[in-house]
N, C-alpha and C positions, 0 to 999 in steps of 0.2 A: 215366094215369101216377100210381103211389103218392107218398106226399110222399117216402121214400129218394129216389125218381127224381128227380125234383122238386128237390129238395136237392142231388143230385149234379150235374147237370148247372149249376143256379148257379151253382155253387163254379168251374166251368171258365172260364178266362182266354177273352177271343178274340183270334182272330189272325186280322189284316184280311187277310192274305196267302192264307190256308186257305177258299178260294172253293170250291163248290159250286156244280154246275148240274144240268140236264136230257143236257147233252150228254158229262156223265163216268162212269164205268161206276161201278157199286156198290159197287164197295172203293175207286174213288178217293175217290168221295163219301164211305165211310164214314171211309178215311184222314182227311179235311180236316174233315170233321163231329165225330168221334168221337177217333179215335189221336192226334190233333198236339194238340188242349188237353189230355186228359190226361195225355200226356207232359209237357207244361209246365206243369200243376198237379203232376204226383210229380215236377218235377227235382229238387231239392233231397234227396226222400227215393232217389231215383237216385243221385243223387251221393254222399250215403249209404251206399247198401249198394255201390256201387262201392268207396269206401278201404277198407271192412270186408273186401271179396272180395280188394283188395290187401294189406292187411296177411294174411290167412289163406294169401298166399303170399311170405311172406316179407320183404317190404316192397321186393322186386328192381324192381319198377317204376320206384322213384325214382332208381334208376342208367341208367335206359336213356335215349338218344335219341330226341329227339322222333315220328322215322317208327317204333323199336320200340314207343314205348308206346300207338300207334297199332294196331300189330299185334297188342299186346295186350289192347287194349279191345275187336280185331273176333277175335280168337280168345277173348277170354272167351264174348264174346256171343256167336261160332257154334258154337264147340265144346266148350263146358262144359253139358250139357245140365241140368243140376242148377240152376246161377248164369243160365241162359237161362230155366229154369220159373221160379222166383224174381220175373226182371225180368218175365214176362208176367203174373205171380197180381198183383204190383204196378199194373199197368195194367189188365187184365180186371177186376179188383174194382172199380175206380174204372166199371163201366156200370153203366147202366141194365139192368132186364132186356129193354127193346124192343132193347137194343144187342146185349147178349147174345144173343137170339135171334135177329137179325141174321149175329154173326161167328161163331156153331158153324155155319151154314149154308155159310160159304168158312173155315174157320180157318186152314186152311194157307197159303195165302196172304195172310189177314191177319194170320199170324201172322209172314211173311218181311216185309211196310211197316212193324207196330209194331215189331221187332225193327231195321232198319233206321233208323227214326226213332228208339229209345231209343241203337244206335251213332252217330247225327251228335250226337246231343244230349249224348253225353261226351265226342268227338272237339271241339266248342265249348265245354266247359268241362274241356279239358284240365289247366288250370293249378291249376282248382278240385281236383286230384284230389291233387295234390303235398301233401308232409309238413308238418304244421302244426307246427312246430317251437316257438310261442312258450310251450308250457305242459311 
């Protein structure tokens, strides 16, 4: 492992929750190993280019109800394929290349867990997403 590797994977938070075994298939594993810390090392810059995606449509998100802005974080994320590439170059940049070379072998499928994991992780910082009004 180069020190970039090296380097990247310190930087990742852990989550005592995100267990690994012998008895989980290879994208669970890679899910709990690889996708959930660095999702939680880019929330913030997540959260980020999420109000940036919302203000670029007009700032309507902040008039909806809570189950639309719901519909809206999971239609950004499944059907905007632009703001969908976006959120994965944000998480795929953050591997290793042993990772890398890993998740080009199943990508489609990991790419339906990371995409999934980056919607629960806006859907729990829903409120974080609302109009900072105090500047």
């Amino acid at each position: 492992m180069n020190q970039r590797d090296k380097d990247l994977v310190c930087l990742r938070p852990e989550i005592p929750s995100a267990k690994v075994s012998e008895d989980m298939s290879r994208d669970e594993q890679f899910q709990n190993k690889t996708l959930r810390p660095v999702a939680k090392l880019q929330n913030d810059l997540l959260i980020e280019v999420f109000k940036n995606y919302i203000k670029k449509h007009k700032n309507a998100f902040h008039a909806f109800s809570i189950e639309k802005k719901l519909m809206f974080v999971e239609n950004a994320i499944q059907k905007d394929i632009k703001f969908r590439n976006s959120l994965k170059g944000i998480i795929i940049g953050q591997f290793s290349i042993e990772e890398y070379l890993v998740y080009v072998e199943n990508s489609s499928a990991l790419n339906k867990r990371m995409m999934n994991i980056v919607k629960e992780r806006m859907f729990g910082n829903i409120q974080l997403l609302e109009n900072e009004m105090a500047y």
